[in-house]
N, CA, C and O of each residue as an XYZ file, in Angstrom:
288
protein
N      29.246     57.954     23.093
C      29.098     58.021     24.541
C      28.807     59.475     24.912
O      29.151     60.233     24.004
N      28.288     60.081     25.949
C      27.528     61.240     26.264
C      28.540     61.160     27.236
O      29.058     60.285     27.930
N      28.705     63.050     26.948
C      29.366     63.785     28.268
C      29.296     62.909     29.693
O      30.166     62.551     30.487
N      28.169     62.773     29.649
C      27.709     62.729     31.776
C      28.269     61.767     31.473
O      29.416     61.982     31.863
N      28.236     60.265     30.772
C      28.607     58.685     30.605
C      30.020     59.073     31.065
O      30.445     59.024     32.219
N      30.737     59.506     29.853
C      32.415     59.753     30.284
C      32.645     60.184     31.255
O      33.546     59.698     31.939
N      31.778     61.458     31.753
C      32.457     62.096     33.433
C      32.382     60.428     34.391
O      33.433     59.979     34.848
N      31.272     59.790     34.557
C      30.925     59.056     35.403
C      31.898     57.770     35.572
O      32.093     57.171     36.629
N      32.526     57.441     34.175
C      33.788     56.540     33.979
C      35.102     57.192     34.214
O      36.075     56.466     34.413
N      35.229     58.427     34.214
C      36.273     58.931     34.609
C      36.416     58.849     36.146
O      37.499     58.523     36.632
N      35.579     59.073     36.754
C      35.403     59.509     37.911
C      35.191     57.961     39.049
O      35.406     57.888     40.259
N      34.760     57.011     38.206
C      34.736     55.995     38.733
C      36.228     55.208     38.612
O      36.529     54.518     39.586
N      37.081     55.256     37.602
C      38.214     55.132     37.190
C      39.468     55.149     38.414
O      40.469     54.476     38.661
N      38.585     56.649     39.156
C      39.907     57.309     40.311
C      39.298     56.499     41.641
O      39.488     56.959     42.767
N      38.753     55.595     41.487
C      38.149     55.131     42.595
C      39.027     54.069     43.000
O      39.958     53.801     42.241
N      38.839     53.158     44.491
C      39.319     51.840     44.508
C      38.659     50.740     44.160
O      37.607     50.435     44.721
N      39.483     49.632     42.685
C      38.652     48.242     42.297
C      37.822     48.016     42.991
O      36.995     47.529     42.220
N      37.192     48.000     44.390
C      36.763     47.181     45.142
C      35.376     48.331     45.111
O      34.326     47.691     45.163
N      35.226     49.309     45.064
C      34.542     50.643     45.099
C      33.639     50.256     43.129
O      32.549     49.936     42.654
N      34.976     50.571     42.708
C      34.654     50.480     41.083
C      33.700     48.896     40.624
O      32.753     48.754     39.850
N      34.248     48.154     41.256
C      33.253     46.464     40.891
C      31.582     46.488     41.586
O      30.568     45.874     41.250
N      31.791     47.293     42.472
C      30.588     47.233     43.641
C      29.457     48.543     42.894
O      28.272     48.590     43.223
N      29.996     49.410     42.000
C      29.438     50.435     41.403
C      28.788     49.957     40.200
O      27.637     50.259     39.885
N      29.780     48.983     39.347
C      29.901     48.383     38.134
C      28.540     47.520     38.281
O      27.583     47.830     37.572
N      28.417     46.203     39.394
C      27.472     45.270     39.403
C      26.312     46.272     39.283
O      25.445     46.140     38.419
N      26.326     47.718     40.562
C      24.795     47.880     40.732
C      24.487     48.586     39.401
O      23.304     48.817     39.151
N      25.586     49.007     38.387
C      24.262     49.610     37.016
C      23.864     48.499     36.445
O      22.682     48.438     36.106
N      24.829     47.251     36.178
C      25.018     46.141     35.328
C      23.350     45.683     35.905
O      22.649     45.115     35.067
N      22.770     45.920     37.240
C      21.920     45.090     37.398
C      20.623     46.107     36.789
O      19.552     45.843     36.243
N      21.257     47.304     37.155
C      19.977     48.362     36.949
C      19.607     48.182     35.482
O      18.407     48.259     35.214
N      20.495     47.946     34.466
C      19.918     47.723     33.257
C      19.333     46.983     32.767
O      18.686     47.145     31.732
N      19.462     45.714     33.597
C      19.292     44.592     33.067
C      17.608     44.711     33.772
O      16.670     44.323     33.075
N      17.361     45.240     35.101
C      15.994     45.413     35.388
C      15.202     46.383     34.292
O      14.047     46.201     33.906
N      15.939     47.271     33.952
C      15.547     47.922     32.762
C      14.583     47.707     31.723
O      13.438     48.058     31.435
N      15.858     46.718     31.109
C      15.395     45.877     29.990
C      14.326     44.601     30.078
O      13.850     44.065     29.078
N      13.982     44.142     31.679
C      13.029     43.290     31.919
C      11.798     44.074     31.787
O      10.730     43.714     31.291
N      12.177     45.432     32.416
C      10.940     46.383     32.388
C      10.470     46.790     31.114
O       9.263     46.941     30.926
N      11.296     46.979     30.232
C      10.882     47.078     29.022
C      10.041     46.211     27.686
O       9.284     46.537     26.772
N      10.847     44.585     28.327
C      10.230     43.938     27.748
C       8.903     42.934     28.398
O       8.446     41.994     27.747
N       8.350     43.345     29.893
C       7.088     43.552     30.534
C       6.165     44.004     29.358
O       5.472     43.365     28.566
N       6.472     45.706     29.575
C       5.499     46.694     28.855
C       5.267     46.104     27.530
O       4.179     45.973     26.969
N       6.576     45.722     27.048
C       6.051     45.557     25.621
C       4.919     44.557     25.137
O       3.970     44.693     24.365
N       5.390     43.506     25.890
C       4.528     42.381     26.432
C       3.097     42.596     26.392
O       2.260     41.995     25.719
N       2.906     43.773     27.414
C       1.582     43.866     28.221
C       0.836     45.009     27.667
O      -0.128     45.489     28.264
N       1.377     45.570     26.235
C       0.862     46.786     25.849
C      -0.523     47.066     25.850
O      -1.144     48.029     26.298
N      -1.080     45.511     24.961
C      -2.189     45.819     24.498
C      -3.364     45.951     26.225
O      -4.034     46.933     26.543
N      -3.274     44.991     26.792
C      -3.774     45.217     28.293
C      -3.883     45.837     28.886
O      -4.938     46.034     29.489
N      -2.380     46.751     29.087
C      -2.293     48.066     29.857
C      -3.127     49.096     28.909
O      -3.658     50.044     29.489
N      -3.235     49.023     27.952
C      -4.193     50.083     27.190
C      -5.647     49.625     27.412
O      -6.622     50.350     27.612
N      -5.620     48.795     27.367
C      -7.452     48.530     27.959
C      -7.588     48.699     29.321
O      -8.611     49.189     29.799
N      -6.755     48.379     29.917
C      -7.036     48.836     31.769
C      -6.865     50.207     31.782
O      -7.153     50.587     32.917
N      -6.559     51.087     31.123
C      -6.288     52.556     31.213
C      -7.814     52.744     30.836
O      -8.728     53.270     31.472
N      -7.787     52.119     29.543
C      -9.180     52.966     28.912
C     -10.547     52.064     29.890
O     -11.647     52.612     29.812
N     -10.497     51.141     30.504
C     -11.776     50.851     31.743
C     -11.742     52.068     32.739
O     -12.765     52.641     33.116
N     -10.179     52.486     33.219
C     -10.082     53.554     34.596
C     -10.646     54.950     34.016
O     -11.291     55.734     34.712
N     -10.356     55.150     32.780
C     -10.797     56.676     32.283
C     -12.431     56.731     32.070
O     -13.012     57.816     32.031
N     -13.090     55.540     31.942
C     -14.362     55.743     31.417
C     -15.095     54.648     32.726
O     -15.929     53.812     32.377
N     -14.680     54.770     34.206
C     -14.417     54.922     34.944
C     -14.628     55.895     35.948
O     -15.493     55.979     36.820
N     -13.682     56.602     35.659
C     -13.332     57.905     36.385
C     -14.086     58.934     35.971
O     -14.241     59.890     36.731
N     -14.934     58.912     34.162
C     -15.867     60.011     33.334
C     -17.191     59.527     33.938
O     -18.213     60.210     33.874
N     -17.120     58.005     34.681
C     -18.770     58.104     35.134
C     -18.819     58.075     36.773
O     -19.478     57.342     37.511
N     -17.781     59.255     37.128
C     -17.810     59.060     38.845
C     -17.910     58.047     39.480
O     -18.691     58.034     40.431
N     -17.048     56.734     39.106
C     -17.031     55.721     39.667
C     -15.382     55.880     40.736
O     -14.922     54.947     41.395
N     -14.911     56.944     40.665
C     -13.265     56.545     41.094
C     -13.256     57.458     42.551
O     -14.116     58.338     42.502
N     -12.733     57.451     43.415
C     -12.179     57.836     44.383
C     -10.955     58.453     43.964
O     -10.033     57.958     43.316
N     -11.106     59.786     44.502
C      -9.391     60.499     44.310
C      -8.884     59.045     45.788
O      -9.334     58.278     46.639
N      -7.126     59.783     44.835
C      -6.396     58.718     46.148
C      -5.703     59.282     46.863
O      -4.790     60.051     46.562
N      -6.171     58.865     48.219
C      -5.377     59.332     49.413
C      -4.378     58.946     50.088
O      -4.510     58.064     50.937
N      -3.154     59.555     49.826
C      -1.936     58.699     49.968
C      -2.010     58.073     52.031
O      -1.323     57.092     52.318
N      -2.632     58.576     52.867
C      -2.726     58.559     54.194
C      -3.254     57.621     53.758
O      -2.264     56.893     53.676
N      -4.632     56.611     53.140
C      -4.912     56.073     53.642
C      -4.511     54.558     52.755
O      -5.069     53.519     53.109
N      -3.915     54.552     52.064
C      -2.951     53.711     51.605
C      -2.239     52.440     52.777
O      -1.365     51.664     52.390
């Protein structure tokens, strides 16, 4: 377990159950989106590498628009 891990269980520890369960669910969920995210990418590797390499050769024949976050 890593320093920051232990401070963050310590520190959650001095908290109230009701504080500590409500802290607990939101990583429990964050990981678990995590690990969906992870196993997306893994999924989608080969794709996401061909849609990269269409945008770069793409973007080498002045086909791309910089992006403008305003007009989003």
């Amino acid at each position: 377990m890593t320093k920051t891990l232990q401070e963050a269980i310590e520190r959650l520890q001095q908290m109230p159950e009701d504080r500590q369960d409500l802290l607990a669910r939101l990583v429990l969920h964050e990981i678990d989106e995590d690990e969906k995210w992870a196993k997306s990418t893994a999924a989608n590797v080969d794709k996401l590498r061909g849609l990269i390499g269409e945008v770069l050769q793409a973007d080498s024949r002045g086909e791309c628009e910089p992006l403008d976050p305003d007009r989003l």
